[in-house]
C-alpha positions in Angstrom: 7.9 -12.9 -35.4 11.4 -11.7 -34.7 12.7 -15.1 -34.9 10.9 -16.3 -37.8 13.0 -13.1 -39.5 16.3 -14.4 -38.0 15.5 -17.9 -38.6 14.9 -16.8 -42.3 17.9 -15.0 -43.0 20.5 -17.4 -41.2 18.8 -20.4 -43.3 19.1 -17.8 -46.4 22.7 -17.1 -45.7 23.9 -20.9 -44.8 21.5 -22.1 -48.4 24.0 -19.2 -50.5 26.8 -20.6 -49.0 26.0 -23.4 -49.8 25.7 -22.6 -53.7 28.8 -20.5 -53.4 31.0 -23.4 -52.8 29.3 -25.6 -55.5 30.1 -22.8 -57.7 33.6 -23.1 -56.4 33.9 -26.8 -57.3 33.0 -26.0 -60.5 34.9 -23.2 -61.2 38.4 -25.7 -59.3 37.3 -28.7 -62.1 38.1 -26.3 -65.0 42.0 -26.1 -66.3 43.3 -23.1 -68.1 44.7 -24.6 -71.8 48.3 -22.4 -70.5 48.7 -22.7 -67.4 50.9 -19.8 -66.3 52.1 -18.0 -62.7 48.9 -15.4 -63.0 46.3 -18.6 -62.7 48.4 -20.0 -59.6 48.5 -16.4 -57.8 44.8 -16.0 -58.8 44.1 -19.2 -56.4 46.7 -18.3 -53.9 44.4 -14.7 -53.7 41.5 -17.0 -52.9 43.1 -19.4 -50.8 44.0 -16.2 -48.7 40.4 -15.3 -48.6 38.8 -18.6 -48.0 41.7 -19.0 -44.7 40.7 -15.4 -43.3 37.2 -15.9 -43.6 37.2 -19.7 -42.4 39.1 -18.3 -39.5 36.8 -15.7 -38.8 33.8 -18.5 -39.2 35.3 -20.6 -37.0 37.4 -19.3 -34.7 40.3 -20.9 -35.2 43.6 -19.3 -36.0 44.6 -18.7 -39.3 47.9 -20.2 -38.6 45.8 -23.4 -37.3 44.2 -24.0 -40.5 47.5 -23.2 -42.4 48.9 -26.1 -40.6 46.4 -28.8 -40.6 46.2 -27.8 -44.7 49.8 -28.6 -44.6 49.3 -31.8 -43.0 46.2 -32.9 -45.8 48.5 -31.9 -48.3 51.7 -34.5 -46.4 48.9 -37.1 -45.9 48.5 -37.0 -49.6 51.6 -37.2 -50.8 52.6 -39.9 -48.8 49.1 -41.6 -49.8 49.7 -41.1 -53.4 53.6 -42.3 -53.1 52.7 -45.4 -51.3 49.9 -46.4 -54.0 52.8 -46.2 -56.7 53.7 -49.4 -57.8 56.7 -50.5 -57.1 59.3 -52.2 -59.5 
């Protein structure tokens, strides 16, 4: 019975999650109509968060993730420069 209850909750948890970050996603598709420094400090509050608790998740250092966010954000600039056309 005991692991029925743990089973339970751990699928409970991992399903919220789960609807957390949808809500996320919708929430990162909407753009202010004036964008100003409170909405980007806003996101940098939650970037904090989502870091400390990823971390925490996975193990990983916080300083770990930092970087290999760093290197996504490279990889997409160089991406997006190299689909430019040229001329």
């Amino acid at each position: 019975m005991e692991n029925t209850d743990v089973k339970t909750a751990y699928d409970n948890a991992k399903a919220d999650i789960a609807n957390l970050l949808g809500w996320f996603e919708c929430e990162l598709s909407k753009e202010p109509d004036k964008l100003n420094w409170g909405h980007a400090g806003t996101l940098n509050k939650v970037k904090s968060d989502l870091l400390e608790t990823l971390s925490f998740m996975s193990g990983f250092p916080e300083e770990s993730i930092k970087e290999s966010l760093e290197e996504a954000r490279i990889d997409a600039h160089t991406q997006k420069k190299n689909q430019q056309p040229k001329g």
